[in-house]
N, C-alpha and C positions, 0 to 999 in steps of 0.2 A: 680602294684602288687594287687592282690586280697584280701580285703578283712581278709576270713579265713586261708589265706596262714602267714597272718600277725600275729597273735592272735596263732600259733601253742604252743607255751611256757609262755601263760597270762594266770593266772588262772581267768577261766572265770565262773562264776556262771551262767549265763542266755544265750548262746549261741542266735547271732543273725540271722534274721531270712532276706535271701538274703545275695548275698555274693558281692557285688558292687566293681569298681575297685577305687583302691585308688589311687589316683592325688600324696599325701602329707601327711606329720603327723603333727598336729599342736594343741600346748596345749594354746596359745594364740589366742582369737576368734577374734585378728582383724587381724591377719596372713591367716585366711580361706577364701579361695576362691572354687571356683568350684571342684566338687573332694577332697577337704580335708578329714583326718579322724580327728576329732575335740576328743582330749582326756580330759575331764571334772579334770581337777587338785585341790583336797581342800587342797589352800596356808594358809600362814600364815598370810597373809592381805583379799587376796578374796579368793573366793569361784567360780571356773570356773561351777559348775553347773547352778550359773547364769546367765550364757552366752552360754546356748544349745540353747536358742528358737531362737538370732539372729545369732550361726552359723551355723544353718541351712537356716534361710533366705541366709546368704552369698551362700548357696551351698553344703556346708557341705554333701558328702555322706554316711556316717555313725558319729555316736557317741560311744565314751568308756563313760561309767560313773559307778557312784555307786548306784545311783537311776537316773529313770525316772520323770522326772519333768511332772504333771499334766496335761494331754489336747496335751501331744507330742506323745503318745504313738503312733508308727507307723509311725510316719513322713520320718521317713530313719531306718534304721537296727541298733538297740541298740545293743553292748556290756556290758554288766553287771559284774563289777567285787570286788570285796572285797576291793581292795586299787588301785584307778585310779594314782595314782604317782610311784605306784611299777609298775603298767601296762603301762607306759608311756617308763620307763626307758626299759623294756622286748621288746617292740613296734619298740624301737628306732634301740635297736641291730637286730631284724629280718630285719627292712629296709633296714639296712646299712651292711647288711650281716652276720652279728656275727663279728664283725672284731675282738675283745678281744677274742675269742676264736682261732684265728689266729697268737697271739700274744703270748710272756709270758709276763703277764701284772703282776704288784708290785704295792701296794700301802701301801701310807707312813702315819700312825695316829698318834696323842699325841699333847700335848698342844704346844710344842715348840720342833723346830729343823726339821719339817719337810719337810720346804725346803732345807734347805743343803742335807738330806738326798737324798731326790729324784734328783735333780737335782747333787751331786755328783754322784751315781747310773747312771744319763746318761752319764757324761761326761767321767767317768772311762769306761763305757762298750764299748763308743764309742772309746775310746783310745785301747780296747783289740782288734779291728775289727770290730765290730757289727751298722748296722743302729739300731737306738734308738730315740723312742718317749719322752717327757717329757712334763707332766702336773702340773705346779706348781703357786705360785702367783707370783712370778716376769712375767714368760712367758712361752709359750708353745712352746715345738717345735718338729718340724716332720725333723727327723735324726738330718740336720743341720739348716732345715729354721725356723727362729721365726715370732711364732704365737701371735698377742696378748692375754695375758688373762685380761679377764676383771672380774671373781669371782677365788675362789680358787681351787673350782671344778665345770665346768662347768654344765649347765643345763645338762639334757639326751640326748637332740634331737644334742644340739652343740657338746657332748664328743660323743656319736658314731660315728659322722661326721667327728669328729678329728681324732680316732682311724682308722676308714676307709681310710681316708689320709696316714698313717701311714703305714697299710699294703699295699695302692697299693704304696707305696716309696720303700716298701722292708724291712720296719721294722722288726728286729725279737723280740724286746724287750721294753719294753712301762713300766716308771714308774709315779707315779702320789699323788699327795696330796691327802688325804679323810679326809677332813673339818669334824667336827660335825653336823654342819648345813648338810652339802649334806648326809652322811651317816642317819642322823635323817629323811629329807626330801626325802629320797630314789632317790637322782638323780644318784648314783653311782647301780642302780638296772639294770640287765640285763651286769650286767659286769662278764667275769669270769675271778675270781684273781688265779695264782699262786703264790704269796706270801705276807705275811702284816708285816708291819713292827711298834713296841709302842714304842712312844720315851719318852713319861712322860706325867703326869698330873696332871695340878697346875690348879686354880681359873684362866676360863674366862669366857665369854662368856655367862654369866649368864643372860644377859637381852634377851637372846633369849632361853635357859636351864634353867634357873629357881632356880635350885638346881644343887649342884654337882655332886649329885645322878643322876639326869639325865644326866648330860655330860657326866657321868662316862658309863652309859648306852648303850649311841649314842656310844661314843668309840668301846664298849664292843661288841656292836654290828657288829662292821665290821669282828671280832675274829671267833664272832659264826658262819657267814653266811659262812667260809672263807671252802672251798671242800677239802674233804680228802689229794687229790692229792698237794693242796697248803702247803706251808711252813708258820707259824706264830712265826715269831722272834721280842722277847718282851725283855726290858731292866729291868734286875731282880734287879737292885738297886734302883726304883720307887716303891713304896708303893703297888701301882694298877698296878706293870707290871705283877704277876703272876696273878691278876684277871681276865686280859686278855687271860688267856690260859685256863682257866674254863672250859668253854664248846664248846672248838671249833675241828674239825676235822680234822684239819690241824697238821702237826707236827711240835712238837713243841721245840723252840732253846731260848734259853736266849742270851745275851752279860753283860758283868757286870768289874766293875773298882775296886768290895770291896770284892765279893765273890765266889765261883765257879760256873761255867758256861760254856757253852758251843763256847764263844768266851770271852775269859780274857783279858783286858788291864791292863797296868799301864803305867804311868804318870813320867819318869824317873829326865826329867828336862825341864823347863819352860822359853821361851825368848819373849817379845813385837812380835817377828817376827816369831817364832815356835815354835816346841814342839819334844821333843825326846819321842816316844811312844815305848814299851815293850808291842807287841800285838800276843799271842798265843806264848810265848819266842822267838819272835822276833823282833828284835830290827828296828827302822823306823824312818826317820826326817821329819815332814811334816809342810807344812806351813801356819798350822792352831794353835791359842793360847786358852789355855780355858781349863776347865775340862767338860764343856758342848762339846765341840767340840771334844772330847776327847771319847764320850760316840756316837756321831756322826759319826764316822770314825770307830769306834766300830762295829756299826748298819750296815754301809758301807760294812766293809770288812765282816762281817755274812751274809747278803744277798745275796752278791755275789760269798761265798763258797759255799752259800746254794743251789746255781742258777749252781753249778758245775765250778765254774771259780778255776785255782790254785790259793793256797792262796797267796805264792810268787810272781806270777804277781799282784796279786790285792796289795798287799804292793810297790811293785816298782810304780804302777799308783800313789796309793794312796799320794807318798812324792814328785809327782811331782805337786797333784792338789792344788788351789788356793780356797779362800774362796770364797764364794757367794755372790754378788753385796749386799752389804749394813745389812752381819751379821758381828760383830767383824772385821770390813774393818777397819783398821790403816792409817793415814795419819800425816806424820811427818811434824811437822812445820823446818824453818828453823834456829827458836830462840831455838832449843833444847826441847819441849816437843811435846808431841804424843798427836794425835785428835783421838778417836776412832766413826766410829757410826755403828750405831748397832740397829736392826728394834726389840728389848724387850721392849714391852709394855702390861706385865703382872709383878705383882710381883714377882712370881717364875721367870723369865726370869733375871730383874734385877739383884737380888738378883746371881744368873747364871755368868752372863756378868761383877759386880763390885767385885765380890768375884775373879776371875779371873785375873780381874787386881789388887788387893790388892795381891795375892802371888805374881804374877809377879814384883810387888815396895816391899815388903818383903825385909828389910835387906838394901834397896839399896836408901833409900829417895826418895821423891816426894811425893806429894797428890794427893789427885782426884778430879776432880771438874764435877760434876753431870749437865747436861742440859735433863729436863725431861721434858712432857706435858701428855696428857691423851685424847683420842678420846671423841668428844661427842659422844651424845647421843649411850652411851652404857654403861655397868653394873660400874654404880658411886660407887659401894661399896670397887671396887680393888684401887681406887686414893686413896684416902686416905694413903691403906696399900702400896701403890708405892711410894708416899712421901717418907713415914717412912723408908721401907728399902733403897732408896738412901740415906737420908740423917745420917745412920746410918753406911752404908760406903762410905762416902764422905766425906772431908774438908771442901767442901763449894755445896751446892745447889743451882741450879736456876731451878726455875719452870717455865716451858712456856706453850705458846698454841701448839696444837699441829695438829688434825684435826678436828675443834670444831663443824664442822656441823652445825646442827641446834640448837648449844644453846650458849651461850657467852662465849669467852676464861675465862673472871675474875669471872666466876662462876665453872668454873670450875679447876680454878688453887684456887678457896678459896676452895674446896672440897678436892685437895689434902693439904694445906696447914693446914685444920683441924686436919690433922694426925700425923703433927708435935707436940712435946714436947715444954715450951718454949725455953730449953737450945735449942733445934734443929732451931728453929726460928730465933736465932741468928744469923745462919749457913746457911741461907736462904734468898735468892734473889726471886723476882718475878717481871719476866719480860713480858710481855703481847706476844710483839713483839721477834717471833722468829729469825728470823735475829741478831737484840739485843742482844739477849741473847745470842746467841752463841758467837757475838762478845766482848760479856763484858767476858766471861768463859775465850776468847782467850788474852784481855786484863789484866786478872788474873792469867794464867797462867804462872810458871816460870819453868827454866830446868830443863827437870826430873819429868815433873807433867804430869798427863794422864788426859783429858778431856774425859768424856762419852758424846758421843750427843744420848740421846734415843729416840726408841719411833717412826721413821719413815723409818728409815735404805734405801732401795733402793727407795722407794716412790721420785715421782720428784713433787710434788704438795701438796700442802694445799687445805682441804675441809671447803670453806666458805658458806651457808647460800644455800646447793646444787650446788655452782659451783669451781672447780676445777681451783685453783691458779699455777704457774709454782713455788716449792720452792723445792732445790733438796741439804741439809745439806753438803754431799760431795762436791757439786759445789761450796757451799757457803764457804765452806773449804779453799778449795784449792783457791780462789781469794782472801779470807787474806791472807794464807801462800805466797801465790804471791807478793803480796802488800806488806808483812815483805820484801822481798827478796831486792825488787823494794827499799826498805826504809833501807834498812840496819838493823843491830842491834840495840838494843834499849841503 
């Protein structure tokens, strides 16, 4: 492909001068080879303008950037443009054809629930008939093949490639996470959405956001960018779900569990194993537990009326679908109490997840006993308040490691342990070793009591010191409950 055939939809400030044929798009300079168009990217660790002079030594036949580096001027056909990462992501769709305009593409935002969301969205549409794409962090997938994922929304050059997959499979409908990080970092640029979906917004992510205010922003932003023609369905019982509908183009739908809206739930009655939902005065059993899951299924069945589907068939899917690998996933021992684990590793999420199972023991005995940890090297200020709200719905706590990365578990489990009261410190175990801990929880455990494991939910590994351990909570589960079974009653 040419060149200026590429650039038709980049806004381009300085038009380059020769139109060269392009090999490749590559924002990585040690990916350039001969023919590349080399897209100068300013990350948030480097700086890709310092890598124009040696991907042109590579080959490199033309350059995007935002400036011209000193003494290059003319070496190959500069592209000059205002933001080389929004030009990166416009770049990627002209390669790969436009495929998202091929598509109806959905993306799902907010601090938590956005994988259930999207990834329920493909499983029901593909249940109505429909080949369907799915972009999420567990995994990707084009109709039925799984794709790894390895971020939660892919670079630009990888999600056009994916999307492109997608239409020559036949897709007609393609839904997708939109991270903070990516919406901020423009890798979701050169996408066109038919619909957005805000599921909430609580304290994350702050050691890359700074402020709330900014994450609130990045959010916000997916709302404004979203074209007349898309739909923006926002959850009006979240503080910042109406901010979201501010300034955007798109028309605009509520769902809501407390007030009027444009898709109403309520919550009629609540089991370990379901939920009896009252959604648009119709009555539904599905077998999902939670008032977060509840606002889920909400979102669910909104986009997909939105998207023209009968509401009746999307409720018949809906009480047949299962939860999502490693959110509120139930595993019964055989000594009579419940394991749950569950990937909440934010406070608000917590807070979500033990509130949930506190109604569900309502009335009927048992405790809860909390197994918690906290990522490194990422915003230390949410441990603390993670601590505190489990161990303020919980019987007993344990604190673990969790994926410590690059800084010590016992530094990081003292950082949650800070947050604790002393009466709560009473109430509190600290166990380094996550294994441990989970089996001292299940050694604690009597019938009728609900164990939370947080904090990693479908994750099958531990992140040590950069390298990737095999530890997968479910697994580790289900070989005590085994071991109980193997052993008899106690």
């Amino acid at each position: 492909m040419q060149l200026k055939d590429l650039i038709g939809k980049v806004d381009v400030r300085k038009a380059p001068e020769g139109n060269p044929e392009i090999r490749d798009i590559q924002a990585d300079s040690r990916k350039v080879g001969k023919g590349s168009l080399f897209v100068a990217v300013r990350g948030t660790a480097v700086d890709g303008h310092t890598f124009i002079a040696g991907a042109i030594e590579k080959g490199a036949a033309a350059v995007v950037c935002e400036e011209v580096p000193a003494g290059l001027e003319g070496a190959v056909p500069f592209v000059l443009v205002p933001d080389s990462a929004e030009a990166l992501g416009r770049l990627a769709s002209a390669w790969y054809g436009y495929p998202s305009e091929k598509l109806t593409l959905v993306g799902v935002t907010g601090t938590n629930g956005k994988t259930t969301i999207a990834t329920l969205l493909y499983n029901l549409f593909r249940r109505l008939g429909h080949k369907v794409g799915l972009m999420s962090t567990v995994c990707n997938y084009v109709d039925g093949r799984p794709v790894a994922a390895t971020h939660t929304t892919p670079d630009p050059l990888e999600l056009h490639a994916l999307l492109a997959e997608m239409v020559a499979t036949g897709c007609d409908y393609a839904f997708m996470e939109a991270s903070s990080h990516a919406i901020d970092q423009r890798r979701i640029s050169g996408l066109d959405f038919d619909g957005g979906i805000f599921t909430n917004l609580t304290r994350d992510h702050l050691d890359y956001h700074k402020t709330v205010e900014n994450y609130l922003r990045a959010k916000k932003k997916f709302f404004d960018d979203l074209p007349a023609k898309a739909f923006a369905l926002t959850n009006a019982d979240d503080k910042n779900g109406l901010v979201m509908l501010q300034n955007t183009s798109a028309r605009k739908l509520t769902y809501s569990l407390r007030t009027m809206a444009d898709f109403k739930g309520k919550i009629l009655e609540s089991h370990l194993d379901g939920t009896l939902l009252e959604v648009d005065r119709r009555e539904v059993t599905v077998h999902f537990v939670g008032r977060f899951n509840a606002y889920n299924l909400l979102a669910v069945y909104g986009a997909a009326t939105a998207l023209g589907q009968d509401p009746q068939e999307v409720l018949v899917v809906l009480s047949d679908l299962h939860p999502v690998a490693g959110r509120f996933e139930a595993i019964h021992s055989p000594l009579g109490y419940t394991a749950i684990v569950d990937y909440a590793h934010t406070p608000d999420a917590l807070v979500n997840v033990l509130d949930s199972i506190g109604e569900l023991l309502s009335g009927r005995g048992g405790r809860v006993i909390t197994v918690v940890g906290a990522g490194g090297n990422r915003d230390k200020g949410k441990r603390p308040l993670m601590a505190r709200e489990a161990a303020l719905r919980s019987g007993q706590l344990i604190l673990t490691s969790d994926n410590p990365r690059f800084e010590k578990p016992d530094d990081i489990i003292a950082d949650m342990f800070a947050g604790l009261s002393e009466e709560e410190r009473r109430h509190c175990l600290r166990i380094t070793d996550r294994e441990q801990a989970i089996r001292t929880a299940c050694t604690l455990a009597q019938k009728g009591d609900v164990i939370l494991v947080a904090g990693k939910g479908h994750e099958d590994y531990q992140e040590v010191e950069g390298v990737k351990h095999h530890f997968d909570d479910r697994e580790l589960l289900r070989k005590i409950f085994g071991e109980q079974e193997e052993g008899g009653a106690r």
